[in-house]
ROKOLLO-793772 format. One record per residue (C-alpha): residue in one letter; residue number from 0; x, y, z. Coordinates in Angstrom, 2 decimals. Each point is the difference from the previous one (the first is absolute). Example, Ala and Ser with C-alpha at 12.3 -4.5 7.8 and 13.67 -1.06 7.14 Angstrom:
BEGIN
A_0_12.30_-4.50_7.80
S_1_1.37_3.44_-0.66
END
This chain:
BEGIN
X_0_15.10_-2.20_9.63
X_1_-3.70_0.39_1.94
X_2_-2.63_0.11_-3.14
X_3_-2.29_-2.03_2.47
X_4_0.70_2.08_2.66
X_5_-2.81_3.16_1.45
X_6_-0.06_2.80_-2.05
X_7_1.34_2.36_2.84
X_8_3.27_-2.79_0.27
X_9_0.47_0.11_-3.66
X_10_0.25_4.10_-0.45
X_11_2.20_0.43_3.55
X_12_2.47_-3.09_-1.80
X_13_0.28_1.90_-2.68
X_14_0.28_3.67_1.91
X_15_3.50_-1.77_1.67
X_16_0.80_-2.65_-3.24
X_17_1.68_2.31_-3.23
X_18_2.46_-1.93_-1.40
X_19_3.50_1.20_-1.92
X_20_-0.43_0.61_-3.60
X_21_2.10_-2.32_-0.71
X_22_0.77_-3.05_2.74
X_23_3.55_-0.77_0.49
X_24_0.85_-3.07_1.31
X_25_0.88_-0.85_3.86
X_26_-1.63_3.43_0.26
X_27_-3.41_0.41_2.20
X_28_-1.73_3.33_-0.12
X_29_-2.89_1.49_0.49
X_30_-1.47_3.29_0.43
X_31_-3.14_1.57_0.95
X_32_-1.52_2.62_-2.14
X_33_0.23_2.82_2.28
X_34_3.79_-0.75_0.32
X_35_0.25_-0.30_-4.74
X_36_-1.69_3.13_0.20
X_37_2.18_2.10_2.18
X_38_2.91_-1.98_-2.39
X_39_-1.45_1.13_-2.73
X_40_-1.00_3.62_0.76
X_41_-3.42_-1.11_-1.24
X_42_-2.90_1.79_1.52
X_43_-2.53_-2.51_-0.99
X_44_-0.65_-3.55_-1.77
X_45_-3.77_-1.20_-0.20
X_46_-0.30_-4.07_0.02
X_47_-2.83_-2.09_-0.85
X_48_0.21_-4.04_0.17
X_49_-2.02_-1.75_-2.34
X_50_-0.85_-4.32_1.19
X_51_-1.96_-2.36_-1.73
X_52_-1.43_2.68_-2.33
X_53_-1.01_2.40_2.78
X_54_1.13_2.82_1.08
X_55_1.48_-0.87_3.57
X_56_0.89_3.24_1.42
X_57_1.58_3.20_-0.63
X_58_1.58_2.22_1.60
X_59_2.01_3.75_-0.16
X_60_3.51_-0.04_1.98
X_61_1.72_3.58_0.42
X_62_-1.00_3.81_-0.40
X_63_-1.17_1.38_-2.62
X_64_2.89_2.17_-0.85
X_65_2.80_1.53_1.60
X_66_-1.58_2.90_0.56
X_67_-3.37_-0.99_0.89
X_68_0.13_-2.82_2.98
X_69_-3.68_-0.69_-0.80
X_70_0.04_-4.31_0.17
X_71_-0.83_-1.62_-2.86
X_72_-2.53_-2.95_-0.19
X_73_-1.38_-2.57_-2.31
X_74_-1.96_2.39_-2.46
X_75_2.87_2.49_-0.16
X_76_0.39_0.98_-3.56
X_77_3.68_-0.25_-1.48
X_78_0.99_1.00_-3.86
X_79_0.67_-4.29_-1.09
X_80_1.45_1.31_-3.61
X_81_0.24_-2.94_-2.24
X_82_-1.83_-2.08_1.59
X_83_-2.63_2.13_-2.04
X_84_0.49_-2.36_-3.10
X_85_-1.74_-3.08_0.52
X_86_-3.18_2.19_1.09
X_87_0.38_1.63_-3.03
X_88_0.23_-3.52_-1.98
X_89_-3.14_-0.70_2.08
X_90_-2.28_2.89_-1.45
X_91_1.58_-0.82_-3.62
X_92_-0.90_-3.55_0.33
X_93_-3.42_1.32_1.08
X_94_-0.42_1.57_-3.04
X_95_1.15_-3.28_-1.82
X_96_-2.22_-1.61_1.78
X_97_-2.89_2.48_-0.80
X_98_1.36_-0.56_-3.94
X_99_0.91_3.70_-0.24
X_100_3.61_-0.56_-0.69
X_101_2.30_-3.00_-1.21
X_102_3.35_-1.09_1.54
X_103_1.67_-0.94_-3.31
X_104_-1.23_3.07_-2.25
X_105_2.68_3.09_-1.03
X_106_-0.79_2.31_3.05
X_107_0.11_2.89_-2.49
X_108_-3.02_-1.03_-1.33
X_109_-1.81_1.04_3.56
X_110_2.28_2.65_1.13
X_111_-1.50_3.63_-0.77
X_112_1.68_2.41_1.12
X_113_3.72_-1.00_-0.86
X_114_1.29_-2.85_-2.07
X_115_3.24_-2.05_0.88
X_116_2.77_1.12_-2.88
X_117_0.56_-2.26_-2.58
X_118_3.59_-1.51_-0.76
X_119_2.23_-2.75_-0.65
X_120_-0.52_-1.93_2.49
X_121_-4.45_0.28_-0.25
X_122_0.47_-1.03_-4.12
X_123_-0.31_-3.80_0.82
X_124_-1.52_-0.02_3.72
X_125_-2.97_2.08_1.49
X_126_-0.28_1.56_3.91
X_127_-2.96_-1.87_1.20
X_128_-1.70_0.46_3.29
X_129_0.79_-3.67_0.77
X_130_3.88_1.17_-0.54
X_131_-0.01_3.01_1.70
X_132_-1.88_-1.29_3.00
X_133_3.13_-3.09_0.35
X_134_2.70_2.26_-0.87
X_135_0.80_-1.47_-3.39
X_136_-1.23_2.41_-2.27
X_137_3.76_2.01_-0.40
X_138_-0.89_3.26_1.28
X_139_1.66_2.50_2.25
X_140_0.37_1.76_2.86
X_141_-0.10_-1.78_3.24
X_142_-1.87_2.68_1.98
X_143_-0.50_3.07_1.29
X_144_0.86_2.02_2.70
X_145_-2.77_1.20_2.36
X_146_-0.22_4.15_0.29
X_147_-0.29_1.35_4.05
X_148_-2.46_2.54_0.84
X_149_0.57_3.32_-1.64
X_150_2.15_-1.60_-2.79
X_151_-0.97_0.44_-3.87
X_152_-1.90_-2.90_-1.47
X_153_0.54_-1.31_-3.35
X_154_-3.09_-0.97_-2.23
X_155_-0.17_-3.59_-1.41
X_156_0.62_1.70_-2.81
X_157_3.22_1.21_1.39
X_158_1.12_-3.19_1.05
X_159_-0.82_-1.93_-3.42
X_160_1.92_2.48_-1.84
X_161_3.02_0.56_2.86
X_162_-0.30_3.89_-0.23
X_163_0.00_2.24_2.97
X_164_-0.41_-0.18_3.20
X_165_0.30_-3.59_-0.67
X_166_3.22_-1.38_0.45
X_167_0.29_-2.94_-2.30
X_168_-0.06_-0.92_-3.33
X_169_-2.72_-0.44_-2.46
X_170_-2.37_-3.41_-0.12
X_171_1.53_-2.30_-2.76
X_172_0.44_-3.56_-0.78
X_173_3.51_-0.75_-0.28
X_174_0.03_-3.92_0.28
X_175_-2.09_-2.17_-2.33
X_176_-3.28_-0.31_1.78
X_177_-0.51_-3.64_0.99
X_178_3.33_-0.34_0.80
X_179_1.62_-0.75_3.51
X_180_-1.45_1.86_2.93
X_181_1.12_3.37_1.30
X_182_-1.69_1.66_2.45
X_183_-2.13_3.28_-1.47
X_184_-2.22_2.24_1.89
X_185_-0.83_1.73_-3.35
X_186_-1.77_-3.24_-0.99
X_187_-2.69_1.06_2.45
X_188_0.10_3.12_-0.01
X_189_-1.10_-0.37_-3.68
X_190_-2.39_-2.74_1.24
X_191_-1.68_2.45_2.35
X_192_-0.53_2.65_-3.22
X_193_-1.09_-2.78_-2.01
X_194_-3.30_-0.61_2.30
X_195_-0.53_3.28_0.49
X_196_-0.08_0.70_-3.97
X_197_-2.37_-3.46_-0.11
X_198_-2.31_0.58_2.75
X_199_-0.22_3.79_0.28
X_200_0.58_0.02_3.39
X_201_2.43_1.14_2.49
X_202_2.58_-3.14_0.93
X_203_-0.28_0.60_3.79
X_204_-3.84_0.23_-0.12
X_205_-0.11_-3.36_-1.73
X_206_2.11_-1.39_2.95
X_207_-2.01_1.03_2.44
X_208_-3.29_-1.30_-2.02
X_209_1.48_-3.14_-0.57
X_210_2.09_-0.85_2.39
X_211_0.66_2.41_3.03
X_212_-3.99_0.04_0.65
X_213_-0.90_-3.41_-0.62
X_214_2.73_-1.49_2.47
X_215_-0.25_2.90_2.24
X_216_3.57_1.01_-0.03
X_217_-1.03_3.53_1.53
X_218_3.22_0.83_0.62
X_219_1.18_-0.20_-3.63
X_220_0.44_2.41_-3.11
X_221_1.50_1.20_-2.72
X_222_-1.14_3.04_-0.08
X_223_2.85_3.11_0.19
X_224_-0.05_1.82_1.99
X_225_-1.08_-1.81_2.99
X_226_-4.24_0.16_0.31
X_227_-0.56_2.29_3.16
X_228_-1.79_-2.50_1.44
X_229_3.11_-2.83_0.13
X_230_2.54_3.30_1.41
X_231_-0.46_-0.84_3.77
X_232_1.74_-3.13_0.16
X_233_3.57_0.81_-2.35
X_234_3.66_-1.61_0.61
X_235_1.89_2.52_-1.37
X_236_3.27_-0.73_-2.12
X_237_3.37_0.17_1.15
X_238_3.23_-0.35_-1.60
X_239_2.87_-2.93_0.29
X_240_0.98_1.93_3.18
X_241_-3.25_0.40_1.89
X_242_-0.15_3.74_-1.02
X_243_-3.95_1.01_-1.16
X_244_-0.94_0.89_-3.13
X_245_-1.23_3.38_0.16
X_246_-3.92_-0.27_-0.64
X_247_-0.58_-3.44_1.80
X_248_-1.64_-2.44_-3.23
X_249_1.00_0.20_-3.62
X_250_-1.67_0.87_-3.20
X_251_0.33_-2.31_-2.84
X_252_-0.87_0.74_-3.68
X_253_0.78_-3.91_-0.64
X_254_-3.68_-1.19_1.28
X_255_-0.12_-3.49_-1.48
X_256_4.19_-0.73_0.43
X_257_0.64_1.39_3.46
X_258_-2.85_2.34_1.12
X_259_-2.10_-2.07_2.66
X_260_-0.05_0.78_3.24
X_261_-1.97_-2.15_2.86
X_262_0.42_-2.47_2.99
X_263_1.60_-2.74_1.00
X_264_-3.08_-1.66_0.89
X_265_-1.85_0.70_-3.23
X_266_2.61_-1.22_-2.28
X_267_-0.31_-3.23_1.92
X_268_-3.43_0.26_-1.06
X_269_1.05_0.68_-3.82
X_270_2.27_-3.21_0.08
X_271_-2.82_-2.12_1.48
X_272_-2.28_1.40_-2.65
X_273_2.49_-1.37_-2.82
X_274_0.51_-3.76_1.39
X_275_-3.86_0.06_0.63
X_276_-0.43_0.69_-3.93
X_277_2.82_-2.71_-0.65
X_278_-2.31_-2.19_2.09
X_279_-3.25_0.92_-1.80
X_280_-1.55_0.87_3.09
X_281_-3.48_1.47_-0.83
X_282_0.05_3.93_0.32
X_283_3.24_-0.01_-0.96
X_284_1.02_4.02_-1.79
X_285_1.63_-2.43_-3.22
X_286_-1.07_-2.80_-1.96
X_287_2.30_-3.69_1.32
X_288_1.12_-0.10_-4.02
X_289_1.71_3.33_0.58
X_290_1.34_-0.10_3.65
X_291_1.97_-2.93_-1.53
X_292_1.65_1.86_-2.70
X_293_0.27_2.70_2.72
X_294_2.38_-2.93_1.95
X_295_1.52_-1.84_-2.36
X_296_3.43_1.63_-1.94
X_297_0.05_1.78_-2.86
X_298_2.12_-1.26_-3.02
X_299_4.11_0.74_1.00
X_300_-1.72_1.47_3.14
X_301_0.36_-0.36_3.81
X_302_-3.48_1.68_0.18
X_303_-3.42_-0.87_-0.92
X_304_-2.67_2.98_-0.60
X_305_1.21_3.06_2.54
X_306_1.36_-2.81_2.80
X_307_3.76_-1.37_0.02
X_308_-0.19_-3.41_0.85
X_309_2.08_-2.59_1.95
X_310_0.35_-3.58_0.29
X_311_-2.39_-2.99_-0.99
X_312_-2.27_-2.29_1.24
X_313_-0.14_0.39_4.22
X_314_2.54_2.96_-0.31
X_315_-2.08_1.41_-2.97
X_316_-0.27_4.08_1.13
X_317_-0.81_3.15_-1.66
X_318_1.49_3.44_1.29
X_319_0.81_3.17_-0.47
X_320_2.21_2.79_1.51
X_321_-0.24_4.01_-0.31
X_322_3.30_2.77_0.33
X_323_-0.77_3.05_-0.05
X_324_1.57_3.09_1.65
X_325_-1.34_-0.32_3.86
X_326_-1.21_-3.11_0.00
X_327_0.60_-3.63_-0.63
X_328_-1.71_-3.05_-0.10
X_329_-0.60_-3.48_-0.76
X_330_-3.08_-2.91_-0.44
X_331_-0.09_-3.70_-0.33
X_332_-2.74_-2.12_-0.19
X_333_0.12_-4.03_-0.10
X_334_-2.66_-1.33_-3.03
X_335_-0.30_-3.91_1.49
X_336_0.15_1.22_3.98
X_337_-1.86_3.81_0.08
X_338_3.13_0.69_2.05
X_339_1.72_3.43_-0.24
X_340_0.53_3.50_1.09
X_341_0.57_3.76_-0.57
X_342_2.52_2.36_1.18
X_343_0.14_3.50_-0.93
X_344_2.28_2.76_1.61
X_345_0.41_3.43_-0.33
X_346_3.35_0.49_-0.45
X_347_2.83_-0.41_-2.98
X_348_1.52_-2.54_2.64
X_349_-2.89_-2.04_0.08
X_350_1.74_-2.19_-3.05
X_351_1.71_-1.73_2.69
X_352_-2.40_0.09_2.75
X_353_-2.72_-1.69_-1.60
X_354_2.07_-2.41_-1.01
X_355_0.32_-1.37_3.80
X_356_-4.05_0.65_0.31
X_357_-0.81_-2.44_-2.05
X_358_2.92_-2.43_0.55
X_359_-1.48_0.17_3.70
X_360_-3.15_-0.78_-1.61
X_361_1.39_-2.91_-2.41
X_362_1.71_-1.63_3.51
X_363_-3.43_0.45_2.41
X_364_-2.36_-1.47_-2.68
X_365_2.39_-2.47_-1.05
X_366_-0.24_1.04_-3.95
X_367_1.18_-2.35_-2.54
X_368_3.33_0.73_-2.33
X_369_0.42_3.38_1.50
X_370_2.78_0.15_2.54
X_371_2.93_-1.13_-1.40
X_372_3.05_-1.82_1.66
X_373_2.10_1.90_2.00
X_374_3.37_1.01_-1.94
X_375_3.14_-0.96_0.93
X_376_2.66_2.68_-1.90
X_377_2.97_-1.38_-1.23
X_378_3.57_2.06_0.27
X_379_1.17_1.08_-3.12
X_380_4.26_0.95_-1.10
X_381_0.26_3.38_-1.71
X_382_0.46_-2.49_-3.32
X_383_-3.48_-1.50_0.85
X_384_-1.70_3.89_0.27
X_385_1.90_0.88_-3.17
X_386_-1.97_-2.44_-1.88
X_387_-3.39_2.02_0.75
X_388_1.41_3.23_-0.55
X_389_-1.42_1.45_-2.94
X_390_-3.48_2.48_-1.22
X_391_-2.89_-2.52_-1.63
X_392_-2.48_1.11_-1.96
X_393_-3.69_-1.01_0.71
X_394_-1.73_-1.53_-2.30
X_395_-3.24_-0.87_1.37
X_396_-2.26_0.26_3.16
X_397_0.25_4.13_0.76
X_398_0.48_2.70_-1.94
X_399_3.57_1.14_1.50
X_400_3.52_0.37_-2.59
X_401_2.37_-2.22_2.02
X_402_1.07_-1.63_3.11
X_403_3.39_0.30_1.34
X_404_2.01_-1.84_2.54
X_405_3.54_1.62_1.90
X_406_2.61_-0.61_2.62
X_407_0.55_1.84_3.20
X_408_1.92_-0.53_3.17
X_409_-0.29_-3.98_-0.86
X_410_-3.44_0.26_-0.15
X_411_-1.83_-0.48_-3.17
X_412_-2.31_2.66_-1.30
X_413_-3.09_0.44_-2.43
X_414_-3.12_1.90_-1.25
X_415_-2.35_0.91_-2.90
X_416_0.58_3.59_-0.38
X_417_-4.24_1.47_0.59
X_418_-1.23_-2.84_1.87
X_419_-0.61_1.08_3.98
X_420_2.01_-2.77_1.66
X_421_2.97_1.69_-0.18
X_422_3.33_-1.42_0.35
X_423_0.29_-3.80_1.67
X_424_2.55_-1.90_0.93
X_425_-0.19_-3.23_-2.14
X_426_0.88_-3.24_1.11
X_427_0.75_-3.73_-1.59
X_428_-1.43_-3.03_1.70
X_429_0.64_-3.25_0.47
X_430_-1.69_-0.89_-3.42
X_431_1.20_2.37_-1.79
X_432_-3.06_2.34_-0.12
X_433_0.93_4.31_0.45
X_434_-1.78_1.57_3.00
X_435_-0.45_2.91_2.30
X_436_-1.89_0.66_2.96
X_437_-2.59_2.19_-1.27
X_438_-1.79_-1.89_-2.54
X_439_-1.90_-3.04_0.11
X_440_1.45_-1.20_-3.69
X_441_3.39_-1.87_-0.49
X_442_1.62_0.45_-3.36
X_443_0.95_-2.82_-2.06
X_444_3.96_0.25_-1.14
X_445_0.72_-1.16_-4.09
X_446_3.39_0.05_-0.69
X_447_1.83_0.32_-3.05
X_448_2.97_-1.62_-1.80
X_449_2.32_2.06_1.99
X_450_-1.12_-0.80_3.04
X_451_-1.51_3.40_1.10
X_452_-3.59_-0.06_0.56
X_453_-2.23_1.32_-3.35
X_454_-3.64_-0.28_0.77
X_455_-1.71_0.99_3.18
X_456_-4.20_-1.72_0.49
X_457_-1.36_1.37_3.12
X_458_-2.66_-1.78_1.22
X_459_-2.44_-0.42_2.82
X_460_-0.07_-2.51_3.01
X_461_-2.23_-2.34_-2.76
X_462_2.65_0.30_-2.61
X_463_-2.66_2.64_-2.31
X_464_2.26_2.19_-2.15
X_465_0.23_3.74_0.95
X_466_3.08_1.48_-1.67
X_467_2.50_-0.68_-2.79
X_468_3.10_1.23_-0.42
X_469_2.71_-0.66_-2.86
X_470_3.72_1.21_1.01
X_471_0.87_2.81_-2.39
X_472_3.38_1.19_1.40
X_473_2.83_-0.45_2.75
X_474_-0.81_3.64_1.19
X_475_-2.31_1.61_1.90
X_476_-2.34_3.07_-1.63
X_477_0.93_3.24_1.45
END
């Protein structure tokens, strides 16, 4: 912990400070980044610290792919995926601001070019941009993938109606809107459409009028492909096993819901913008009234207006991750403190990595509520693993079928078929909470009458909600 420490002492404590995803007690490690990289087979994260509402440095750690040794640096542009939503909430909440559009109206009475279908579940409830920018307003599709160089690229179109080339399904609500939270990208992808049909204007052109200009992220876009002028300074995207990704950086069709692409250092800059408007600092790019719906949940929602939020009071943070194929990364940003960071990597193993970035971070600037306790795992009989054996249906927090949770060797096993951390090893500790080592959430056990456990809540280090899941049967899914 040195926040009062020289700026050079802070960064080199942090170069040789990344801490285990998850601590485990009478355990001490650290690692430097070079060493997490080499772990990893990631060619590249991009860090930025934010203190007291400033950006306090940033920095680029790595090469810019495996097959281009080229260093990276602070301005290095990675694809950050989902962490395109809460700028897109930003230049919709613009436009509230501006009185164009309304967060509580039907959206199909703005969208143009393609209306959400009408069923069951839209005959009591309406999909409102309020709804679809918290997750709550029932509709589909979590995202979509991101096409390499040279690969055929759906239309919007395409992807609304899940024809060819894209992969999934159609756009549909399929939970009551207003109801609990699940995770959508369609929500603003639909969003994005929505203020193009009300303004006239391209959605990427807006961001850079609005926000990318005024705050001089110059390293920012969401324009696809990449602007010649941002090409020089790429990490390419590699796969879970440090293999490239033919083409270097990815297209995406999904501008609003995964599409930007930028710096560490300038989406620093983004999350110091927000708190500023929370603030009501003059110049702010949003209105105080409107930053504070922006940070403050949603209904049966862990997420306010684009950001997912955490904690209250001192530990009182909004955040926001991005997955997409290449690169992974994650933000946090403290409201009371203007503490936080960014890290951003470009590669599918970069779910873990930046993980230990910012736990690093958490430990050096001495952030409240974020590191939890180490875990102490408790040894279970066979009996004890057969009462966690079983598949679980989700019910809220992402749009996957089911969880599942098996025995092997001893050792006890689990997943959610689709999501990228794979397969863990999943542990019991002392209080009873389920863990692994490769996630920063413990999972809170319900048991039923028979003594084998029935509900799974996973939840983060502040005890926010992420994922529910109901125990449908004793046997795994093939």
């Amino acid at each position: 912990m040195m926040p009062d420490q020289p700026l050079g002492a802070r960064q080199a404590a942090f170069e040789k400070g990344l801490l285990p995803i998850v601590r485990i007690a009478d355990e001490d490690t650290r690692w430097t980044v070079d060493e997490r990289l080499a772990h990893y087979k990631c060619p590249a994260v991009g860090v930025a610290a934010i203190k007291d509402g400033r950006l306090d440095w940033a920095a680029g750690y790595g090469v810019r792919g495996r097959e281009d040794p080229r260093p990276v640096n602070a301005d290095t542009i990675f694809m950050l995926a989902s962490c395109s939503k809460p700028v897109c909430a930003m230049v919709v909440l613009q436009q509230v601001e501006r009185g164009l559009v309304d967060l509580d109206v039907d959206v199909n009475k703005y969208l143009k070019r393609w209306q959400i279908p009408q069923n069951e579940f839209t005959s009591g409830e309406t999909v409102t941009l309020r709804r679809m920018l918290s997750h709550t307003a029932g509709l589909s599709i979590n995202g979509w993938p991101v096409i390499p160089h040279g690969g055929q690229i759906p239309t919007i179109y395409d992807i609304l109606e899940g024809r060819p080339p894209s992969i999934h399904p159609a756009v549909v609500v399929n939970k009551p809107p207003g109801g609990t939270h699940r995770y959508s990208g369609g929500g603003f992808l639909l969003a994005e459409m929505l203020i193009e049909d009300q303004t006239g204007r391209k959605f990427d052109e807006l961001a850079d009028e609005l926000i990318f200009g005024p705050l001089g992220m110059a390293n920012t876009t969401f324009t696809h492909p990449l602007p010649e002028r941002l090409r020089g300074n790429v990490a390419g995207g590699h796969r879970m096993d440090g293999s490239a990704i033919p083409g270097g950086w990815m297209i995406s069709v999904d501008k609003g819901a995964g599409g930007i692409m930028g710096s560490a250092a300038d989406f620093a800059t983004f999350q110091i913008a927000c708190r500023d408007a929370w603030l009501g600092k003059p110049g702010a790019i949003l209105t105080q009234s409107l930053a504070k719906e922006m940070m403050t949940p949603q209904a049966n929602s862990t997420f306010g207006l684009g950001w997912g939020l955490s904690g209250s009071g001192a530990t009182l943070r909004f955040r926001h991750g991005g997955s997409n194929d290449g690169y992974q990364s994650e933000t946090t940003c403290y409201l009371e403190s203007g503490d936080g960071g960014v890290a951003i990597t470009n590669a599918v193993s970069g779910i873990f990595l930046y993980n230990e970035v910012l736990n690093g971070l958490a430990d050096l600037y001495d952030w409240p509520g974020y590191l939890p306790p180490p875990r102490r795992a408790r040894p279970l009989t066979v009996a004890e693993q057969e009462r966690y054996i079983g598949t679980y249906t989700i019910v809220s927090g992402v749009e996957m079928p089911y969880l599942r949770i098996w025995r092997d060797g001893g050792r006890l096993l689990s997943d959610i078929p689709g999501m990228r951390v794979g397969i863990r090893e999943t542990f019991i500790d002392e209080d009873g909470i389920m863990f692994n080592r490769m996630q920063p959430s413990g999972t809170q056990v319900t048991y039923g009458a028979d003594g084998r456990a029935n509900e799974l809540l996973s939840v983060r280090a502040d005890g926010t909600p992420m994922i529910r899941a109901v125990r449908t049967t004793d046997s795994l899914h093939a």
